[in-house]
ZADO-1210 file (C-alpha; in nm, 4 decimals, padded with zeros to 6 digits):
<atoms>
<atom x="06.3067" y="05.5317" z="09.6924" code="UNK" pos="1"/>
<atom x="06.6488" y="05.5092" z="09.5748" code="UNK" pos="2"/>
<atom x="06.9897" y="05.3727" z="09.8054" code="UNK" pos="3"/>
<atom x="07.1160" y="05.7267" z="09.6847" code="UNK" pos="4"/>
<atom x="06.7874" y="05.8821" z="09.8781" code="UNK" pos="5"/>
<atom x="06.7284" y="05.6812" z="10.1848" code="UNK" pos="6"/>
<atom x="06.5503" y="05.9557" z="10.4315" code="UNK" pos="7"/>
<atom x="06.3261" y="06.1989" z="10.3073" code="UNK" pos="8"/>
<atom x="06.4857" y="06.4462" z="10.5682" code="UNK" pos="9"/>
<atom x="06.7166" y="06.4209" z="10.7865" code="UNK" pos="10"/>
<atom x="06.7548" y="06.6581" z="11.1280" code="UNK" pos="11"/>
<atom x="07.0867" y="06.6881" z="11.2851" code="UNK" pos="12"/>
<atom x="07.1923" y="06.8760" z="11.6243" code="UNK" pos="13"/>
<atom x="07.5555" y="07.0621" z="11.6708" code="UNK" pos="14"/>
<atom x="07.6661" y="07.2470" z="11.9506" code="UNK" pos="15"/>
<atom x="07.7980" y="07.5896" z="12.0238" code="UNK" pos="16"/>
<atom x="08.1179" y="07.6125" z="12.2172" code="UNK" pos="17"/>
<atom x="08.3706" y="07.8117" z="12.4298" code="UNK" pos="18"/>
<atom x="08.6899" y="07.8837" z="12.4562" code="UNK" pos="19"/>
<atom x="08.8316" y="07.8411" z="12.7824" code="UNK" pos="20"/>
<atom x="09.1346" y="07.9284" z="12.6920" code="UNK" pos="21"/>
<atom x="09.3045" y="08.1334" z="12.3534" code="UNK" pos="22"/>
<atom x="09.6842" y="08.1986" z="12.3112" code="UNK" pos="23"/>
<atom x="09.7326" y="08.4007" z="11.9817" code="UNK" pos="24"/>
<atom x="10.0231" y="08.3556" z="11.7632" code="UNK" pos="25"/>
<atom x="10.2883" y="08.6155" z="11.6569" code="UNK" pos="26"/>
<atom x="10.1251" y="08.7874" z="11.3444" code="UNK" pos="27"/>
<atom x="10.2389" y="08.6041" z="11.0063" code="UNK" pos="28"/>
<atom x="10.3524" y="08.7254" z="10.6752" code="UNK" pos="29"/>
<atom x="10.0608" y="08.6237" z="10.5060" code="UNK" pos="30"/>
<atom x="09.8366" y="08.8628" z="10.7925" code="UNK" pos="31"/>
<atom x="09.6911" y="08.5679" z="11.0009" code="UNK" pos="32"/>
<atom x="09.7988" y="08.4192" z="11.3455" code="UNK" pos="33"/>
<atom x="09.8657" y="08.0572" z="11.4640" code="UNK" pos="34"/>
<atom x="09.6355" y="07.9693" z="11.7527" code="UNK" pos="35"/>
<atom x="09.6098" y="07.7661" z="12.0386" code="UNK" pos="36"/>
<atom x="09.3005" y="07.7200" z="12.1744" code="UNK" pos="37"/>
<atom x="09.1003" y="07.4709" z="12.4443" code="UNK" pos="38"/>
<atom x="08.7423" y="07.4304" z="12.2985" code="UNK" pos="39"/>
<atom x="08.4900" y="07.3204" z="12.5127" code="UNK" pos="40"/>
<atom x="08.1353" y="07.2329" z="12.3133" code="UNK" pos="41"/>
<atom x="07.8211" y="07.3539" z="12.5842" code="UNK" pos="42"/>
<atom x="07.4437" y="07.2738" z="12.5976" code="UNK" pos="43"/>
<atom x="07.3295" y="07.5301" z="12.3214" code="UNK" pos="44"/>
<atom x="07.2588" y="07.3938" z="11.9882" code="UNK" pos="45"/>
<atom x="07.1764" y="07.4440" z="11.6214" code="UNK" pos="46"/>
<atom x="06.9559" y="07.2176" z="11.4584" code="UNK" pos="47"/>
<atom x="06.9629" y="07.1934" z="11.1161" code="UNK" pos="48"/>
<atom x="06.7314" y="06.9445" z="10.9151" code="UNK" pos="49"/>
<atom x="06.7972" y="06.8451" z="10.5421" code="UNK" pos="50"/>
<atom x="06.5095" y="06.7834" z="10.3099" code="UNK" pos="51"/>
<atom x="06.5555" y="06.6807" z="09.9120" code="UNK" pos="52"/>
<atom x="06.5249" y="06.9623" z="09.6696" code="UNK" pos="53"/>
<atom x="06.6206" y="07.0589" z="09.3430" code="UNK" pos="54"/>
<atom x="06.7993" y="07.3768" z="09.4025" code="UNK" pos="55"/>
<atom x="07.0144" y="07.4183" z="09.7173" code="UNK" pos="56"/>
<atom x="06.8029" y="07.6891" z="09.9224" code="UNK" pos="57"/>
<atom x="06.7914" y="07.7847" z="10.3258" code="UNK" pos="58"/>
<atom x="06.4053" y="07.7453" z="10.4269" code="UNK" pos="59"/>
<atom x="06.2959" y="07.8360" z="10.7588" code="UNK" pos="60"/>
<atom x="06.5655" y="08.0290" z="11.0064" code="UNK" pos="61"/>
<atom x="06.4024" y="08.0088" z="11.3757" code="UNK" pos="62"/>
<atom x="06.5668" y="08.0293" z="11.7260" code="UNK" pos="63"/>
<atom x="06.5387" y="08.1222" z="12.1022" code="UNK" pos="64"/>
<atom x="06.7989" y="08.3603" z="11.9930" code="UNK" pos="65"/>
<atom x="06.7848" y="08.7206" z="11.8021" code="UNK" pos="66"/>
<atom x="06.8031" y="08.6210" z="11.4242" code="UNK" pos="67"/>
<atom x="06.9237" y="08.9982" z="11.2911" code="UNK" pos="68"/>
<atom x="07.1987" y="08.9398" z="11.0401" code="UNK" pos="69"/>
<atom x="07.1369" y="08.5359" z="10.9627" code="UNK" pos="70"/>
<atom x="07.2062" y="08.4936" z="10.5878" code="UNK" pos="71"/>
<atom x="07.0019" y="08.2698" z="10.4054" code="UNK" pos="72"/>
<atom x="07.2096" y="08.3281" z="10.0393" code="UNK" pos="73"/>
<atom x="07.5971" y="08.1562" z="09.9917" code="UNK" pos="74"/>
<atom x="07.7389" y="08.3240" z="10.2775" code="UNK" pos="75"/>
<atom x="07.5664" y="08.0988" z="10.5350" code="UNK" pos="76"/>
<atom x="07.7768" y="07.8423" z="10.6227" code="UNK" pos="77"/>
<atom x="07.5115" y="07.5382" z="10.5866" code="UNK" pos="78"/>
<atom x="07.4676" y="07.6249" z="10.2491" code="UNK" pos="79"/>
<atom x="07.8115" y="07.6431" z="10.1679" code="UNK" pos="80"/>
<atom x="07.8924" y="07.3670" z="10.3751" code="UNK" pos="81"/>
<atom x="07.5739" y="07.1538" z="10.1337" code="UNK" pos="82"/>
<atom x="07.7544" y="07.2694" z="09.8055" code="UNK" pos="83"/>
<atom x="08.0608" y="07.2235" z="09.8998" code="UNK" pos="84"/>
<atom x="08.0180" y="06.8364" z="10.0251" code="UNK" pos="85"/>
<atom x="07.7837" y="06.8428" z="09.6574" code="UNK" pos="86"/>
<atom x="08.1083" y="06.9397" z="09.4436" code="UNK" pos="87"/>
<atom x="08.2874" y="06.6439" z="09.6476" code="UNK" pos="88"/>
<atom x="08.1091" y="06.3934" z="09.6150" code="UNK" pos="89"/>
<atom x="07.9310" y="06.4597" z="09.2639" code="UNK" pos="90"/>
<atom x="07.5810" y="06.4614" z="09.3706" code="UNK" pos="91"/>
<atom x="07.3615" y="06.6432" z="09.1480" code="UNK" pos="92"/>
<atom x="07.0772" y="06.7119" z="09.3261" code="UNK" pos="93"/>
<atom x="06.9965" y="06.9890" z="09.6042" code="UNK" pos="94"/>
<atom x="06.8852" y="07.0010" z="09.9540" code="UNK" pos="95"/>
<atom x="06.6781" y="07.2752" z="10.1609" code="UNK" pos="96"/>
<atom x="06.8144" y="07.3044" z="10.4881" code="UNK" pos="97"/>
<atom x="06.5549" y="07.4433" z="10.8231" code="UNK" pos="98"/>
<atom x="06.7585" y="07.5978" z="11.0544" code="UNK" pos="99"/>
<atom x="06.6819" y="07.6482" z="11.4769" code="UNK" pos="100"/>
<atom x="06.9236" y="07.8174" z="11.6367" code="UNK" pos="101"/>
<atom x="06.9810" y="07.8457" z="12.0123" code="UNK" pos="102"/>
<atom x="07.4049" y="07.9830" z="11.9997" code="UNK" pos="103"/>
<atom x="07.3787" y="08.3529" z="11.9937" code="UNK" pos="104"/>
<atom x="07.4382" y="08.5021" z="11.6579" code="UNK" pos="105"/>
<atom x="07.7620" y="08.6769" z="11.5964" code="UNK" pos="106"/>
<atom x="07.8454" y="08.5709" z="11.9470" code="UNK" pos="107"/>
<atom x="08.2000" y="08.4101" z="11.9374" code="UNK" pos="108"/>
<atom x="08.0262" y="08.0787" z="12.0597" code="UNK" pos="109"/>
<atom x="08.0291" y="07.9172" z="11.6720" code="UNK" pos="110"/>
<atom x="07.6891" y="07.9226" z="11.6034" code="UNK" pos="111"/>
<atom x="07.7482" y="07.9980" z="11.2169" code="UNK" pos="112"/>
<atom x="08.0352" y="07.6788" z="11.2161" code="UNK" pos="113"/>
<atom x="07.7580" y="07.4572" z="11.3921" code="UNK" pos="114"/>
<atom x="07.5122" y="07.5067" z="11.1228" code="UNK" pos="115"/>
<atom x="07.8372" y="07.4054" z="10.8757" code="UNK" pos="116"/>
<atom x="07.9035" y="07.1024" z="11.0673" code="UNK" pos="117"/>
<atom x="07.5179" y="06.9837" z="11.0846" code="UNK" pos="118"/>
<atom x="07.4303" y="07.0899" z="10.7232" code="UNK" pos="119"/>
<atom x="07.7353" y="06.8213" z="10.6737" code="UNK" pos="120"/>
<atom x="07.6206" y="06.5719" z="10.8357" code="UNK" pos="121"/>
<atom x="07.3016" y="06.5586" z="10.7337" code="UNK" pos="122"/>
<atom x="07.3315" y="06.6408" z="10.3609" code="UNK" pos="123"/>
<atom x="07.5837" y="06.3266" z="10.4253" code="UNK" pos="124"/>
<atom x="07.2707" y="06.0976" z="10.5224" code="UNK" pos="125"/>
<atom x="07.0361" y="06.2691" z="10.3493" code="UNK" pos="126"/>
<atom x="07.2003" y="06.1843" z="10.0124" code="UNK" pos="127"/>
<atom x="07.3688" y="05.8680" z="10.0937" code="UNK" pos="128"/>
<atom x="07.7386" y="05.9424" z="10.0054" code="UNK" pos="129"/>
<atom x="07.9134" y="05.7622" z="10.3199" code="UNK" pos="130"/>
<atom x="08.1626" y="05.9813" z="10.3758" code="UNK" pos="131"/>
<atom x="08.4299" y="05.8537" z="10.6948" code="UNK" pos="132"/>
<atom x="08.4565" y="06.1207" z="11.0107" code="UNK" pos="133"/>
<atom x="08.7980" y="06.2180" z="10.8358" code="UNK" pos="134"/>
<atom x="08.6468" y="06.3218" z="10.5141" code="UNK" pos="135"/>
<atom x="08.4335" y="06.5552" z="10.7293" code="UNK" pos="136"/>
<atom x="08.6911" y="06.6785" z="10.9359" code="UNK" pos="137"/>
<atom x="08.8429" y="06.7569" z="10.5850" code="UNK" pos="138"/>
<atom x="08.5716" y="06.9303" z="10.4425" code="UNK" pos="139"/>
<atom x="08.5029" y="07.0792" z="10.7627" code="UNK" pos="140"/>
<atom x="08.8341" y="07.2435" z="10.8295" code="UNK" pos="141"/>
<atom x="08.7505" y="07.3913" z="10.4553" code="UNK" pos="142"/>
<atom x="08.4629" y="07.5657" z="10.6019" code="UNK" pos="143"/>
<atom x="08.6322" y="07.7834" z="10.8713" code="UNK" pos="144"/>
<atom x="08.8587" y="07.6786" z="11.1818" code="UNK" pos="145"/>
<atom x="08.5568" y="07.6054" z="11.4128" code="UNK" pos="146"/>
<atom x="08.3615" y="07.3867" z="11.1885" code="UNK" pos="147"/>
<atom x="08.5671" y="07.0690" z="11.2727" code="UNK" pos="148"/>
<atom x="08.4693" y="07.1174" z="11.6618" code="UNK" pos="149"/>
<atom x="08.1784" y="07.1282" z="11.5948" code="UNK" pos="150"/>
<atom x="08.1796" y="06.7884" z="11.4529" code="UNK" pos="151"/>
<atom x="08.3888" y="06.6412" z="11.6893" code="UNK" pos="152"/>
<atom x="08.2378" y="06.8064" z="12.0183" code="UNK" pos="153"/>
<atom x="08.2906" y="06.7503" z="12.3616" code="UNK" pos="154"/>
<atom x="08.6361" y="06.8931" z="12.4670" code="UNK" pos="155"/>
<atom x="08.9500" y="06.9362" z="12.2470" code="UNK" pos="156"/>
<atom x="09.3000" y="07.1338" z="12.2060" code="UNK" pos="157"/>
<atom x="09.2988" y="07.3029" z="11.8502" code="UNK" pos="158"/>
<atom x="09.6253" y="07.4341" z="11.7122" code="UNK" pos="159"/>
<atom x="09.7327" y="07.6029" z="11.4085" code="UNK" pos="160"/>
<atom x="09.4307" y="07.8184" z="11.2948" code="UNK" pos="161"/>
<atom x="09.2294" y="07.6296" z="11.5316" code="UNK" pos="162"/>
<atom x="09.0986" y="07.3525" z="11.3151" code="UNK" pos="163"/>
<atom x="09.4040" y="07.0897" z="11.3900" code="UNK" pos="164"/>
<atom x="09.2346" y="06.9030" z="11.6594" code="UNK" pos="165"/>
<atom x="09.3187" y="06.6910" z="11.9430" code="UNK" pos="166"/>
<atom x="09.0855" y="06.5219" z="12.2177" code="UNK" pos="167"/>
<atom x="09.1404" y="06.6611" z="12.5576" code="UNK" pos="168"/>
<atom x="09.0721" y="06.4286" z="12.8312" code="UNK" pos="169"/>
<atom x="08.8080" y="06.5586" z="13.0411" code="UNK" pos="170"/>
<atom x="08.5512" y="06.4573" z="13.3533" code="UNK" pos="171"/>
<atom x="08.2664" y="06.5762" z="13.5669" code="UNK" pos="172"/>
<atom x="08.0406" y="06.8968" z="13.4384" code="UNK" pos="173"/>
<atom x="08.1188" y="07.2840" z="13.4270" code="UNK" pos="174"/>
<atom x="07.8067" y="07.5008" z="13.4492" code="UNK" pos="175"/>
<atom x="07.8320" y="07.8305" z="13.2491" code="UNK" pos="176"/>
<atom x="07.6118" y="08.1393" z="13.2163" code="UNK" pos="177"/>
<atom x="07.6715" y="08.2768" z="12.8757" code="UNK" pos="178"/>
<atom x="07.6056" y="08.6296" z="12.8420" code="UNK" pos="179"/>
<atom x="07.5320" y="08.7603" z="12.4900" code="UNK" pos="180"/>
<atom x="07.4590" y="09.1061" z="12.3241" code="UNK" pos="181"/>
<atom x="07.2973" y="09.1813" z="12.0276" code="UNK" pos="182"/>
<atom x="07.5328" y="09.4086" z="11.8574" code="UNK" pos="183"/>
<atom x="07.8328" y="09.1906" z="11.7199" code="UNK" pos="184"/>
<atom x="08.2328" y="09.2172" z="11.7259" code="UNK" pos="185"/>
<atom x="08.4213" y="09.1696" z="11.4034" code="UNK" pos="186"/>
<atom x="08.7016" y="08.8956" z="11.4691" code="UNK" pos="187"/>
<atom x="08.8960" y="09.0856" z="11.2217" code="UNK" pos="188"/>
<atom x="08.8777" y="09.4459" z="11.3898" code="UNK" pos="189"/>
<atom x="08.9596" y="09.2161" z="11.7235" code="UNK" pos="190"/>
<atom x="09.2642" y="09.0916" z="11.5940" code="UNK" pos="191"/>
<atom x="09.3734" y="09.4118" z="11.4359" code="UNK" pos="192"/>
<atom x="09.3411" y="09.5739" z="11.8137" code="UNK" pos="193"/>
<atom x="09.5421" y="09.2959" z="11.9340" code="UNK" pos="194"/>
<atom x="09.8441" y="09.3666" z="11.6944" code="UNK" pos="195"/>
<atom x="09.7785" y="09.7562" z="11.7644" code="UNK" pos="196"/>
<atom x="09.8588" y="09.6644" z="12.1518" code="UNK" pos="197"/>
<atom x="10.1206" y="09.4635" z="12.0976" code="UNK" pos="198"/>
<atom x="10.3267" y="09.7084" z="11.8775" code="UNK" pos="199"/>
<atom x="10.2367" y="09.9707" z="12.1220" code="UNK" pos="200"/>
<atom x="10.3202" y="09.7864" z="12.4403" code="UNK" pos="201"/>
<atom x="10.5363" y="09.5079" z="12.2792" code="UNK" pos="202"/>
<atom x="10.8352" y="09.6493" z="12.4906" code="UNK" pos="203"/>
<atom x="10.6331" y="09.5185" z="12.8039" code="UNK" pos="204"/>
<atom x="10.3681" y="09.2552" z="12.6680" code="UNK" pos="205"/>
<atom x="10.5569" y="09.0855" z="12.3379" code="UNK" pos="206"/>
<atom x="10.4407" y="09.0337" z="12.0481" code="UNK" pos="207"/>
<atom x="10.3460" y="08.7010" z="12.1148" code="UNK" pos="208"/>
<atom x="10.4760" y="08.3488" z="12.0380" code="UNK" pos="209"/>
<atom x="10.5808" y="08.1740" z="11.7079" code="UNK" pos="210"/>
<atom x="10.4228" y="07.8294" z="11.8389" code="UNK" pos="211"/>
<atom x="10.1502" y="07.8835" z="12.0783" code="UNK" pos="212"/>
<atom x="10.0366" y="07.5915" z="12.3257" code="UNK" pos="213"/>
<atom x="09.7609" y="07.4835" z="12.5839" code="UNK" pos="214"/>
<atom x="09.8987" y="07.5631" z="12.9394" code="UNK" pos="215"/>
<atom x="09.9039" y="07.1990" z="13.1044" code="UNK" pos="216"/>
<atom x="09.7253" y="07.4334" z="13.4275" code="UNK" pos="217"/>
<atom x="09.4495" y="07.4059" z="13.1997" code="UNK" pos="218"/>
<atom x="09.4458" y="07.0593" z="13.0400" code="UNK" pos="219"/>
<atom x="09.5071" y="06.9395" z="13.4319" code="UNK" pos="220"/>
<atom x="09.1845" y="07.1655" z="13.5563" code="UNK" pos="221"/>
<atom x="08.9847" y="07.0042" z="13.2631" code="UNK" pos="222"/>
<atom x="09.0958" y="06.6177" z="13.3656" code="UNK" pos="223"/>
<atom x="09.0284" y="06.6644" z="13.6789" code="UNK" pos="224"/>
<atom x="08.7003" y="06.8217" z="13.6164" code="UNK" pos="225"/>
<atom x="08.7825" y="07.0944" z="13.8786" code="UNK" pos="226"/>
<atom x="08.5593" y="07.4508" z="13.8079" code="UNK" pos="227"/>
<atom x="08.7514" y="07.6193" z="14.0727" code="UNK" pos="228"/>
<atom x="09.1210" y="07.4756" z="13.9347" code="UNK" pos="229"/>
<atom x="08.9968" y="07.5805" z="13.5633" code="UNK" pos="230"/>
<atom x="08.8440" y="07.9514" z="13.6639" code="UNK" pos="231"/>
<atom x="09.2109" y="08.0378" z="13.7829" code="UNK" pos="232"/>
<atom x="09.3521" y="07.9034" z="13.4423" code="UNK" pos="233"/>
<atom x="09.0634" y="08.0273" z="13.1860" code="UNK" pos="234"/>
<atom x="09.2783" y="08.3083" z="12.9467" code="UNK" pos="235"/>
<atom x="09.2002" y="08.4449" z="12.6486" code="UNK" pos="236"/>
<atom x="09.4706" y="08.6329" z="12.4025" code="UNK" pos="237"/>
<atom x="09.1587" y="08.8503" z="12.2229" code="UNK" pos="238"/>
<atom x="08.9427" y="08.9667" z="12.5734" code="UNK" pos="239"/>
<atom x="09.1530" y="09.2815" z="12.6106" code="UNK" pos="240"/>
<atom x="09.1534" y="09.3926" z="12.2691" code="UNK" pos="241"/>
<atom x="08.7825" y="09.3455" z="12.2863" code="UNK" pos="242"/>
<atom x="08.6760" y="09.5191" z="12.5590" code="UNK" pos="243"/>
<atom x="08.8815" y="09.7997" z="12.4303" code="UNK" pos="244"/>
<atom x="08.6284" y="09.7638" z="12.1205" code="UNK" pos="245"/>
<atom x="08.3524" y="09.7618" z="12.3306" code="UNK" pos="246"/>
<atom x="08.4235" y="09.9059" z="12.6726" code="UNK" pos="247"/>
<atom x="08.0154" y="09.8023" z="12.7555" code="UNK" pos="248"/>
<atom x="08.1326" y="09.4828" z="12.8131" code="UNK" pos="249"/>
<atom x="08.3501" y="09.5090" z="13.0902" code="UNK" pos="250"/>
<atom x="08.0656" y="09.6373" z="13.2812" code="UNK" pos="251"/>
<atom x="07.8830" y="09.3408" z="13.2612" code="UNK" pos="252"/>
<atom x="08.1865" y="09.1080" z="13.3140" code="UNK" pos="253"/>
<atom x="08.2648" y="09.2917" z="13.6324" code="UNK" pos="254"/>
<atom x="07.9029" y="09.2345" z="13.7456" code="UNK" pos="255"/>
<atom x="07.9321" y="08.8402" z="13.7015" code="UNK" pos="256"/>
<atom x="08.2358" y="08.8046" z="13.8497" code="UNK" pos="257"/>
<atom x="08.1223" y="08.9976" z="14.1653" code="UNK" pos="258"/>
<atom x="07.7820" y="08.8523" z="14.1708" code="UNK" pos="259"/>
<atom x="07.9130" y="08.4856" z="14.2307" code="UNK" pos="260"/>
<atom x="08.0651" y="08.3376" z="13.9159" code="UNK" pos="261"/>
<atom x="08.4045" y="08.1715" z="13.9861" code="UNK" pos="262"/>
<atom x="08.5421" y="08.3624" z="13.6809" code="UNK" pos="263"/>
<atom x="08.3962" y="08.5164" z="13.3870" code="UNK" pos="264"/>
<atom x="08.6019" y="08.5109" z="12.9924" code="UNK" pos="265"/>
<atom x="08.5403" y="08.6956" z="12.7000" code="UNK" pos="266"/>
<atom x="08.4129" y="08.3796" z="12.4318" code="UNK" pos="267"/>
<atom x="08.6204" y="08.3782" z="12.1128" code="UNK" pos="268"/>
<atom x="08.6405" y="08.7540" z="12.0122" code="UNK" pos="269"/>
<atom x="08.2957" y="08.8243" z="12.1740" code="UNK" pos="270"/>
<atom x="08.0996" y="08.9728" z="12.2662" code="UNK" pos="271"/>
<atom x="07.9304" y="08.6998" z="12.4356" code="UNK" pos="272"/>
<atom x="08.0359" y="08.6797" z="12.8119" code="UNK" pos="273"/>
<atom x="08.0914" y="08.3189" z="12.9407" code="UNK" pos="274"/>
<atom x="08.0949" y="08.2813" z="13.3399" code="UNK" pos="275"/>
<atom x="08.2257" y="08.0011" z="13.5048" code="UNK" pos="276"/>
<atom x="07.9906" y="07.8443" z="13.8409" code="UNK" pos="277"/>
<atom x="08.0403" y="07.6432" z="14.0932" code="UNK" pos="278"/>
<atom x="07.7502" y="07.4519" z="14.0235" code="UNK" pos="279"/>
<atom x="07.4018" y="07.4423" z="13.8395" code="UNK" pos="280"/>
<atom x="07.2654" y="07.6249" z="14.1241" code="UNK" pos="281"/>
<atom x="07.5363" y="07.9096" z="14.1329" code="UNK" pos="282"/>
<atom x="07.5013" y="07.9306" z="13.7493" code="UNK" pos="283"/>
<atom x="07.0838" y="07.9369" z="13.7909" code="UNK" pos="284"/>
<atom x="07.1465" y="08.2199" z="14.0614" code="UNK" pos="285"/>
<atom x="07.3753" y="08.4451" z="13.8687" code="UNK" pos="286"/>
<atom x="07.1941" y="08.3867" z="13.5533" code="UNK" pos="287"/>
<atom x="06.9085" y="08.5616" z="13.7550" code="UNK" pos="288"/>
<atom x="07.1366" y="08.8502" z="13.8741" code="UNK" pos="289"/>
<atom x="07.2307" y="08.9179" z="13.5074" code="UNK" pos="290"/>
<atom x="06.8495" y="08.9214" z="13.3818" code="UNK" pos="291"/>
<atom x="06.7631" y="09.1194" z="13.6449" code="UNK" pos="292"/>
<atom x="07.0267" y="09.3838" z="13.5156" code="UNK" pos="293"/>
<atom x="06.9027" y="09.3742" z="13.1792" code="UNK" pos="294"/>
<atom x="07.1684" y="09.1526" z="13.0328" code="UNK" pos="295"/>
<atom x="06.9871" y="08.8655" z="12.8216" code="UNK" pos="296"/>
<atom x="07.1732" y="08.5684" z="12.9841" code="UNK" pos="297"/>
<atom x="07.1586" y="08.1707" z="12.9209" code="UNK" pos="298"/>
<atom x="07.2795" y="07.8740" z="13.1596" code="UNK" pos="299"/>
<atom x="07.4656" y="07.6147" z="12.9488" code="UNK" pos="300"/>
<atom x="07.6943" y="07.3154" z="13.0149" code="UNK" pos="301"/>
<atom x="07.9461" y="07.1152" z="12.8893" code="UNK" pos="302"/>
<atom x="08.1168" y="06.9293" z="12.7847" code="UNK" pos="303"/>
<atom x="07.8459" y="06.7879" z="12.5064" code="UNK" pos="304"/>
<atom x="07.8985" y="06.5553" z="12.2022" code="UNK" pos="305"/>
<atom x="07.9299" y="06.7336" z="11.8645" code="UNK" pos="306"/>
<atom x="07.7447" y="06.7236" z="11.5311" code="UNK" pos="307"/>
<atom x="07.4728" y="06.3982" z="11.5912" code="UNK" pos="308"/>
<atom x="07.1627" y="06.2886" z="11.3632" code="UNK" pos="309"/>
<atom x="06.8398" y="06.2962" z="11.6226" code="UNK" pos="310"/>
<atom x="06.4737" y="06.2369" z="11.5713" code="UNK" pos="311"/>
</atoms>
């Protein structure tokens, strides 16, 4: 075996995450927003495992989660994320990459932009090219703004499109119930209903900032590892134009919220719900209520590292 091949596979675990809090940007010239985000990386994860191969091909796709719509061709983000960190580094051989995925598909939890971040990290290993965390982070932010959470995990401020990154100081455990849906919202047509209500209501709402930030409410909940303190501050820019996309949704979100979650957010662009307990046992309780309902609904908590080789 050669220093250039020194695993014959390598299996690496990412996590999904949530955004506890989204402020979007005044729209741009160029058509796309500056963000500012609060990422928090939870207890559902993609595992991706890298195995030598002489083409670059997606093998297995399983999951606890409904796998409609999963590419296995260029526009899944492992594979891209393989050739791309390929091209880098010059190696000239290919990889297969088995994917399990537990992040609802199409969700708004990053599921996709875990697989990136794995299929880095492990092609990294895998072939032997020794790349530093910031040569990820480089190729990650490349990949799409939620790839480079995924990498770092735990909890994190993200500016710009999302993918500038900064630690956030955080204690203690939040306990979430994530409620997903099968049927999928386009983050574009999101966004595009956002700037719809703001030129409609901009009189009353704005049209938002030029340099959106973190409100400290939040960073101060999250340090102080308070659920109740962060439920009050949890916002999220895209939840209204969402749920005017899918008016289902709100149905559900007014069901957690008055079935014992502290507060309940619209993840990302959606649809998945994400409710915010008191504790494991709240979360384990509502979780219940949800299923009960008919709405397919995990328990998850964070924070949790990010991209890591195991087994």
């Amino acid at each position: 075996m050669s220093l250039a091949e020194p695993f014959p596979s390598v299996r690496v675990r990412a996590p999904g995450k949530i955004n506890v809090y989204l402020e979007v940007g005044r729209l741009m010239p160029d058509g796309y927003h500056d963000l500012a985000t609060a990422f928090q990386a939870v207890s559902l994860y993609e595992d991706v495992t890298a195995t030598h191969d002489d083409d670059f091909v997606i093998g297995s796709i399983t999951g606890t989660v409904p796998l409609i719509g999963v590419p296995k061709d260029d526009r899944n983000l492992a594979l891209a994320a393989a050739k791309l960190l390929a091209a880098e580094t010059g190696y000239h051989g290919g990889v297969r990459l088995d994917i399990a995925k537990d992040v609802p598909v199409s969700g708004g939890m990053g599921g996709g932009s875990a697989d990136a971040a794995a299929a880095l990290v492990a092609c990294d290993a895998l072939w032997g090219t020794g790349l530093t965390s910031g040569d990820l982070h480089a190729l990650a932010a490349r990949l799409g703004a939620d790839v480079p959470f995924a990498l770092l995990g735990g909890t994190a401020v993200g500016t710009g499109r999302g993918d500038n990154l900064n630690p956030a100081l955080a204690h203690g455990r939040f306990d979430w119930v994530l409620a997903a849906n099968p049927v999928g919202v386009s983050t574009p047509e999101a966004y595009a209903m956002l700037d719809r209500h703001r030129e409609e209501h901009g009189a009353e709402i704005g049209h938002g900032r030029d340099v959106p930030g973190v409100e400290a409410d939040v960073l101060h909940a999250l340090r102080q590892g308070d659920a109740r303190m962060l439920a009050a501050a949890l916002s999220n820019d895209l939840q209204a134009a969402t749920l005017r996309l899918r008016p289902d949704l709100s149905e559900v979100l007014e069901l957690g919220e008055s079935s014992g979650a502290l507060a309940g957010i619209v993840s990302g662009s959606g649809p998945t719900l994400a409710f915010l307990c008191e504790s494991a046992e709240a979360a384990a309780e509502l979780q219940q209520t949800l299923v009960t309902s008919g709405t397919d609904a995990l328990l998850a908590h964070g924070p949790v590292p990010g991209a890591r080789i195991v087994g």
